[in-house]
C-alpha positions in Angstrom: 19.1 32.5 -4.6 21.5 29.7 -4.9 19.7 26.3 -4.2 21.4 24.4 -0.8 22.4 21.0 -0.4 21.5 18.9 2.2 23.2 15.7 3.2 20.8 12.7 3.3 21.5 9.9 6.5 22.4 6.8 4.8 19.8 5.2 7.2 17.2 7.5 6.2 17.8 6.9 2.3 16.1 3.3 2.7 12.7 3.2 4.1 11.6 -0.6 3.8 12.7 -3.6 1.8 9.9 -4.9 -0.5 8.9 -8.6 0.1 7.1 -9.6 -2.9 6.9 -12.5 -5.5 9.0 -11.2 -7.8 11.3 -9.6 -5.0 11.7 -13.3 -4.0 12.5 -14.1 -7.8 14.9 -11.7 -8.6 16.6 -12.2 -5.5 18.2 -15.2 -6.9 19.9 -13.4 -9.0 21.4 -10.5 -6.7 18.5 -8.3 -7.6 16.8 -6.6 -4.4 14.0 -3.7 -3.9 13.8 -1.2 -1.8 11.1 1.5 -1.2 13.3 5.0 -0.8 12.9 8.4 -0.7 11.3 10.7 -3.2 14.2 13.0 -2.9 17.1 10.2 -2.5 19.1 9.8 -6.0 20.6 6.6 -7.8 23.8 7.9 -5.8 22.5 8.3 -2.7 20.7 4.9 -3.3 23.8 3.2 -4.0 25.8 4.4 -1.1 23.4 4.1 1.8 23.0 0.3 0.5 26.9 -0.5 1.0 27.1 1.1 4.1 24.0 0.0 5.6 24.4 -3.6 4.2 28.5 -3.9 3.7 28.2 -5.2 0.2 28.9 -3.9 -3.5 26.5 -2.4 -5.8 26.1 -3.1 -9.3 23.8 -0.9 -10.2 20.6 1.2 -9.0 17.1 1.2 -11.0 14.7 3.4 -10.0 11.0 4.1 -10.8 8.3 6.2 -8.9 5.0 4.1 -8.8 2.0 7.1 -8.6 -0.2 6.9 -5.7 -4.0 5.6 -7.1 -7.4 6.9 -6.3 -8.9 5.0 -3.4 -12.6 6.2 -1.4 -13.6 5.7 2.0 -16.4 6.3 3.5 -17.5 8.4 0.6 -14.4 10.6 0.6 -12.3 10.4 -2.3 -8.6 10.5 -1.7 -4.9 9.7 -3.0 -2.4 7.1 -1.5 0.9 8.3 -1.2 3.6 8.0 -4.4 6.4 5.4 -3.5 10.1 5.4 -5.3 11.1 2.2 -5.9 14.6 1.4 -6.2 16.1 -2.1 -7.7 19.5 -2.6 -6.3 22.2 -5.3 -8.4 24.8 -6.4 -6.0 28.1 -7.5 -7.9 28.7 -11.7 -8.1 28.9 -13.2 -4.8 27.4 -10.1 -3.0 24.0 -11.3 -0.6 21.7 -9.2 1.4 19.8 -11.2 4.8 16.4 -9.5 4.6 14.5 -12.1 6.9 17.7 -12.5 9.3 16.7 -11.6 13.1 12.6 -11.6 12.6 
């Protein structure tokens, strides 16, 4: 059976920008993160970030953090995996993340 294609929504590539220390640090140098989906590529990361945010990318790192072991109420269970993606923009380029909140 021949494996089908399906065409990702630029909008629904990029779940959340993350807002951490090092987020902050790196985005001095035109270095963001972005929490995607499992399924999304480096391509797919690329071009839903100049669409959604008009600017030009650089390049797209990726990395998929495992979910950890975690017990409540004495059930054991497993938090969700996350794909991280860290987006270079090309010299000059500047995403507003806190813009509008």
């Amino acid at each position: 059976m021949a494996k089908v294609e399906t065409k990702i929504k630029d909008f629904d590539v990029i779940r959340r920008p993350l807002v951490t220390e090092k987020s902050q640090l790196k985005s001095g140098d035109a270095q963001y993160f972005f929490e995607v989906l499992m399924t999304a590529t480096k391509d797919d990361v690329k071009r839903a970030v100049s669409s959604v945010f008009n600017v030009k990318v650089k390049a797209v790192n990726t990395l998929v953090r495992k979910g950890k072991k975690r017990r409540f109420k004495g059930r054991e269970g497993i938090q969700s995996d996350r794909k991280i993606a860290m987006v270079s923009l090309e010299a000059g380029q500047v995403i507003e993340l806190g813009v509008g909140v």
